[in-house]
VEXLOVO-864440 format. One line per 10 residues: their letters; for each residue x, y, z of N, C-alpha, C, O. Coordinates in Angstrom, 2 decimals, decimal comma, always signed. Layout:
# residues N
A = X Y Z X Y Z X Y Z X Y Z | ... .
END
This chain:
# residues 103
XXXXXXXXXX = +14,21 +24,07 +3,77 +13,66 +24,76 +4,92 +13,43 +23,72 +6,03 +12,90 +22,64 +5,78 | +13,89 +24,10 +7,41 +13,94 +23,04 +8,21 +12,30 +22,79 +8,85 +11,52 +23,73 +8,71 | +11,87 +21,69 +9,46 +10,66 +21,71 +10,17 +10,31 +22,63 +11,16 +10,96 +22,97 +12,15 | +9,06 +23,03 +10,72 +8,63 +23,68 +11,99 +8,36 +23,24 +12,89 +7,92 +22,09 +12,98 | +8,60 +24,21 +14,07 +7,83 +23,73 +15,62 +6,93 +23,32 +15,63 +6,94 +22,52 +16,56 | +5,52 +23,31 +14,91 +4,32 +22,79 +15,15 +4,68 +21,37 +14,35 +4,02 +20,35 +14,56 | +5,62 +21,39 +13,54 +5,17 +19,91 +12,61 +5,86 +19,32 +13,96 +5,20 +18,46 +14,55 | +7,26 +19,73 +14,57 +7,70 +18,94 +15,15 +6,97 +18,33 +16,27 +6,89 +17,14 +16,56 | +6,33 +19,61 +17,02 +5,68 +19,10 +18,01 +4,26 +17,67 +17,50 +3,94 +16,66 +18,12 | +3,89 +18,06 +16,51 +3,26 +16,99 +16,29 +3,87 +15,60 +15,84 +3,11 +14,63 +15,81 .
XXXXXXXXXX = +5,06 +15,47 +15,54 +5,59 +14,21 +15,75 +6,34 +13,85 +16,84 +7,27 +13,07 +17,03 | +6,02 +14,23 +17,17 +6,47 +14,29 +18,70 +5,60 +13,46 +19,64 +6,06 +12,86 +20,60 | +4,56 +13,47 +19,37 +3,14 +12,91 +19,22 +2,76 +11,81 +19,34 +2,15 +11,37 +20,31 | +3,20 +10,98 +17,97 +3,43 +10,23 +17,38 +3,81 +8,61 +17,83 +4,84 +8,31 +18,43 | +2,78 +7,70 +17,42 +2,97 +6,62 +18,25 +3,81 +5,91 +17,35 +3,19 +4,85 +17,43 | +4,94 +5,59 +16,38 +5,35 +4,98 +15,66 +5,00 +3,69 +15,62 +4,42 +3,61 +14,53 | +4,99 +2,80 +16,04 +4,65 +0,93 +16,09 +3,36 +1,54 +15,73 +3,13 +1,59 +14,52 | +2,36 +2,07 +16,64 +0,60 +2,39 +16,33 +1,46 +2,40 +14,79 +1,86 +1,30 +14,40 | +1,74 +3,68 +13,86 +1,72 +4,14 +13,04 +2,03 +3,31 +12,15 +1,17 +3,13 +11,29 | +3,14 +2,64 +12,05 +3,60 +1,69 +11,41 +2,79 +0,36 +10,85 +2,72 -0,32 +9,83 .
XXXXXXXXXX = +2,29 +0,41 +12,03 +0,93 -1,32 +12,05 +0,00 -0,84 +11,46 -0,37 -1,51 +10,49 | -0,82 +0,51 +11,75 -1,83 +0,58 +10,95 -1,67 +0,77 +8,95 -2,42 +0,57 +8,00 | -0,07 +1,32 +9,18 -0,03 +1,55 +7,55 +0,05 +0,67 +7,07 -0,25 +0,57 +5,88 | +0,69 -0,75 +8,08 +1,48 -2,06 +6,91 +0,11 -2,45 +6,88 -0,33 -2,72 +5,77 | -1,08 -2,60 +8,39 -2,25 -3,54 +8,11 -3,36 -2,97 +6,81 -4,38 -3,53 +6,43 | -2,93 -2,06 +6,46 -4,21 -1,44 +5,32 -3,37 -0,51 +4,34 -3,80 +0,62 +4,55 | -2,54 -0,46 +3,53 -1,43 +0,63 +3,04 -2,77 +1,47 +2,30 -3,03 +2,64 +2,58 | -3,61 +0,60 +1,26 -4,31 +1,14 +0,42 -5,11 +2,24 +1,01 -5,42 +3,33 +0,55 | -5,35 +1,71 +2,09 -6,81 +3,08 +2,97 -5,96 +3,67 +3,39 -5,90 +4,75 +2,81 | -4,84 +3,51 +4,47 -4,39 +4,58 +5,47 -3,07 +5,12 +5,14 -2,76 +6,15 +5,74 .
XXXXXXXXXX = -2,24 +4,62 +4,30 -1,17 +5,34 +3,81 -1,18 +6,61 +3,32 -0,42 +7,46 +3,77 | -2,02 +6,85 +2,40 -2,90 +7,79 +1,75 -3,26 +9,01 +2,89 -3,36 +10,23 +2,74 | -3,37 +8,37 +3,77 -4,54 +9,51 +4,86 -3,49 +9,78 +5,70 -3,74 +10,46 +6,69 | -2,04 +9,28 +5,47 -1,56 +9,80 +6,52 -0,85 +11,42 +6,71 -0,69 +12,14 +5,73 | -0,64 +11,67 +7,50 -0,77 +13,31 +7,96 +1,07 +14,09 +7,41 +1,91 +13,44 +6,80 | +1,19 +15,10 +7,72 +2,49 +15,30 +7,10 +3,19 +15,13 +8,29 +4,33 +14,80 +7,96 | +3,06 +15,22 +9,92 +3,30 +14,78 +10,53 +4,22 +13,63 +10,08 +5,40 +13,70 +9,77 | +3,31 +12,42 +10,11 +3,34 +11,44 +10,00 +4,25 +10,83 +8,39 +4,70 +9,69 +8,33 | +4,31 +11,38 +7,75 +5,09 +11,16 +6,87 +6,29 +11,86 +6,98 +7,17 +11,36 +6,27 | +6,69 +12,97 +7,69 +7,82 +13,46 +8,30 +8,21 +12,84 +9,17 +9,43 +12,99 +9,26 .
XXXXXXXXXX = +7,64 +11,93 +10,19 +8,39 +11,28 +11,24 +8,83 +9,89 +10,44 +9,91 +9,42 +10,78 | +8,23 +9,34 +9,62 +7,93 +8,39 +8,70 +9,98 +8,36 +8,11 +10,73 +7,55 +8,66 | +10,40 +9,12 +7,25 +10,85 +9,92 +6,80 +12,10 +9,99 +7,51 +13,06 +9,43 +6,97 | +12,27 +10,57 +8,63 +13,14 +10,56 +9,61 +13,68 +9,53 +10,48 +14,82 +9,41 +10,94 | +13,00 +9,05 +10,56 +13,17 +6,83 +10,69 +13,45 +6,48 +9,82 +14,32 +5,64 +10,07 | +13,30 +6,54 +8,74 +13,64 +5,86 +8,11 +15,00 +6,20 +7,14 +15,44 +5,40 +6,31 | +15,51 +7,37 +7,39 +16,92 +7,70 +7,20 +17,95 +7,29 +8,47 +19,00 +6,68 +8,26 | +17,37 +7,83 +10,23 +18,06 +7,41 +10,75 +18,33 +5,70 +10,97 +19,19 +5,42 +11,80 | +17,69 +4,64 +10,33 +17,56 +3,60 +10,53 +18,47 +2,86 +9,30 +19,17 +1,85 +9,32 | +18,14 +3,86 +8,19 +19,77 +3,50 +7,30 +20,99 +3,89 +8,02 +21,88 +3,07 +7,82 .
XXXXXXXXXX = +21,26 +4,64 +8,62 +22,09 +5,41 +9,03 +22,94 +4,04 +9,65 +23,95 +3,43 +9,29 | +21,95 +3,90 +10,78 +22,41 +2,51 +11,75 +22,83 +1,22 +10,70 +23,88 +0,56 +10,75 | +21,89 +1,08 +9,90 +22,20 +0,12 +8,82 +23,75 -0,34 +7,91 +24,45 -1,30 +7,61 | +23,62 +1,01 +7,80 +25,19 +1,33 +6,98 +25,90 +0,73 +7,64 +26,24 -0,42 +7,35 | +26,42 +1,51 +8,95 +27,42 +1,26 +9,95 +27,26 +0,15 +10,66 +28,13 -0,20 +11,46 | +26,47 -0,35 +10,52 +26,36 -2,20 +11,15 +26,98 -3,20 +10,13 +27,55 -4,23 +10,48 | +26,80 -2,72 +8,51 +27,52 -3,24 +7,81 +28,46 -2,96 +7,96 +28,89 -3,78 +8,77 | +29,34 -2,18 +7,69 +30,45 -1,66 +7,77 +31,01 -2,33 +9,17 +31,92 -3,15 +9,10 | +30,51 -1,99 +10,27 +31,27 -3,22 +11,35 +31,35 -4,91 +10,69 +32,25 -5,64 +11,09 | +30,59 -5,30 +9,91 +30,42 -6,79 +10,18 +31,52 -6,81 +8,94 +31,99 -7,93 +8,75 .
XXXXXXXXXX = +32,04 -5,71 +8,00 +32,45 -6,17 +6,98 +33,80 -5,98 +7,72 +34,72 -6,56 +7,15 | +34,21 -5,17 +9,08 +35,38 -5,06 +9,44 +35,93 -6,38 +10,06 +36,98 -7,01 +10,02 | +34,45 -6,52 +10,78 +35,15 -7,90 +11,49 +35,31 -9,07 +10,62 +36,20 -9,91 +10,67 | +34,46 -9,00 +9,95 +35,02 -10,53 +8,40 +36,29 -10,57 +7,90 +36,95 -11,57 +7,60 | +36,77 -8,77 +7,78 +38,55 -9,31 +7,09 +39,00 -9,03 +7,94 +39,94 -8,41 +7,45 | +39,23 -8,89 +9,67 +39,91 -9,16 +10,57 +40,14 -10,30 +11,04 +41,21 -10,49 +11,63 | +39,42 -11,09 +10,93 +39,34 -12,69 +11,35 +40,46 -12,90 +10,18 +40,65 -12,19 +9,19 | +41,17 -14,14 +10,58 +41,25 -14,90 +12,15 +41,47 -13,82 +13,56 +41,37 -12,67 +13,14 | +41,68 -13,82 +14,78 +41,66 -12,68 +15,80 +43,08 -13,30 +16,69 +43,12 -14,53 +16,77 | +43,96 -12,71 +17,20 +45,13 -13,51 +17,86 +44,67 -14,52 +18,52 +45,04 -15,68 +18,36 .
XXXXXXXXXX = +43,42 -13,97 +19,68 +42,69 -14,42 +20,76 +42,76 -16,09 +20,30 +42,74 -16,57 +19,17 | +42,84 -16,72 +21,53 +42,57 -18,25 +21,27 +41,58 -18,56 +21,59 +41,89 -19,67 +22,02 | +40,76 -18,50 +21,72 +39,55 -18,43 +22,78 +38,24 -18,56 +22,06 +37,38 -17,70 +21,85 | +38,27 -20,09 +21,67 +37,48 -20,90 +20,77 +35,78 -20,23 +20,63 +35,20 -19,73 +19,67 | +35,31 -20,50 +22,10 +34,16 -20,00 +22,28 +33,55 -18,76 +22,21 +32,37 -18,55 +21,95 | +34,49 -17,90 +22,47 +34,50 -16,06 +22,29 +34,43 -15,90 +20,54 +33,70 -15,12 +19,93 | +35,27 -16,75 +20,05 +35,26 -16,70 +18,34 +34,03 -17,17 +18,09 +33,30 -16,35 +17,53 | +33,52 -18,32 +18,34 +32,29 -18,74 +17,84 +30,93 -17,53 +18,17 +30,20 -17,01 +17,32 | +30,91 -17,36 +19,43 +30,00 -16,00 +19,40 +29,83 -14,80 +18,68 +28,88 -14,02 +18,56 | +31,39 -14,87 +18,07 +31,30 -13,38 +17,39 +30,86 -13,93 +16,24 +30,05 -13,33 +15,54 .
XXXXXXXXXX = +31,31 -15,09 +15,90 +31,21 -15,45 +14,02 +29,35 -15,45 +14,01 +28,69 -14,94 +13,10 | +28,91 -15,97 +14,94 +27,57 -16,51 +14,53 +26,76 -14,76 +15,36 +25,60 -14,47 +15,06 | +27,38 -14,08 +16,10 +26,58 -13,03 +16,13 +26,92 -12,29 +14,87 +25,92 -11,71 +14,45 | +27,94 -12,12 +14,15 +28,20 -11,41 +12,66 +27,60 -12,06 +11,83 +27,49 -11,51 +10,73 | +27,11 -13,16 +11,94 +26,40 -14,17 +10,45 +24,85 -13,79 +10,97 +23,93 -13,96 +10,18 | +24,57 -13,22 +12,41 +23,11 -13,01 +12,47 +22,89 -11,41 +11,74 +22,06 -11,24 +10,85 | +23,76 -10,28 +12,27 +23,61 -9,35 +11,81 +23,77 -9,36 +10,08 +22,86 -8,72 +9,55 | +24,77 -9,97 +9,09 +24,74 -9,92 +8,01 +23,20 -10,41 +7,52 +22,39 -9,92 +6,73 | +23,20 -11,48 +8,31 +21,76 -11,83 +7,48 +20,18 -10,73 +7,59 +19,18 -10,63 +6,88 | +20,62 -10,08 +8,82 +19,45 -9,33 +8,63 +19,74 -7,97 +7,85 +18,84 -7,15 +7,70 .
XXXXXXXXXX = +21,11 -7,74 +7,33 +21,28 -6,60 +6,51 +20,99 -7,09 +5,28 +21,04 -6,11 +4,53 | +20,66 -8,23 +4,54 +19,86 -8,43 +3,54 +19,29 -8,31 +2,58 +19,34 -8,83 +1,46 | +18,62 -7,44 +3,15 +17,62 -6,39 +2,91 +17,84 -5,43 +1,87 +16,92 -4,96 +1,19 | +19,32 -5,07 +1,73 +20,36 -3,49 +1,56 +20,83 -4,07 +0,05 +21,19 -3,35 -0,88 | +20,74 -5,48 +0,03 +21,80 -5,51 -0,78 +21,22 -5,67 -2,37 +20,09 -6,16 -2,47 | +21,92 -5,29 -3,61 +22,42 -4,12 -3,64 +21,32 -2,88 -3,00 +20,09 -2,79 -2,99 | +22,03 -2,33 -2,68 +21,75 -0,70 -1,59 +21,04 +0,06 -3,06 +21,57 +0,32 -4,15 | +19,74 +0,27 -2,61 +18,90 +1,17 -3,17 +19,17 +2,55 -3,61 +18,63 +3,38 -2,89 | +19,95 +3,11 -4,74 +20,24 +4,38 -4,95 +19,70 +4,75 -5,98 +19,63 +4,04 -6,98 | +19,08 +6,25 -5,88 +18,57 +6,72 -6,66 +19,24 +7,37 -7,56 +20,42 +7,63 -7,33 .
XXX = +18,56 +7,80 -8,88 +19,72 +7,70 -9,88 +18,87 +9,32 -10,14 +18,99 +9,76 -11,29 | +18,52 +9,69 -9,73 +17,79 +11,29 -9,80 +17,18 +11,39 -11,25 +17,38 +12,31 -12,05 | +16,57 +10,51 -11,39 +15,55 +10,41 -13,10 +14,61 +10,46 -12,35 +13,47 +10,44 -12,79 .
END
């Protein structure tokens, strides 16, 4: 059943960073207390943020077996290698990718 208008409008609301800071600064007290709102917007970030995740891998893994590039253009290569070695490193995180096994 999709969200309702009122949940939506209440995340709508929704200060995320506020939300975020207060859950990481206290999980034990305020995680608990948080609203369905708030665990629906919670929720929704945090799928669309895999989403982005995926497909950032998936670029960096395109550009790794595309290299070498015709281009000669020493300095244009070095930007990409070390902007793809920044993004891999912050995908990190993923690896192995968290799947649930429905137990």
């Amino acid at each position: 059943m999709p969200a309702s208008e009122a949940l939506l409008a209440a995340v709508s609301r929704l200060d995320m960073i506020e939300l975020c800071g207060r859950i990481i600064a206290n999980p034990e007290r305020n995680a608990p207390r948080a609203t369905v709102a708030e665990v629906f917007a919670l929720a929704k970030a945090t799928e669309g943020l895999w989403a982005i995740v995926l497909e950032a891998n998936l670029l960096v893994t395109a550009l790794e077996r595309s290299m070498p590039w015709a281009s000669q253009d020493a300095e244009h290569h070095e930007h990409v290698v070390l902007q793809m070695a920044a993004v891999r490193d912050l995908l990190t995180f993923m690896h192995p990718i968290p799947i649930s096994t429905g137990e």
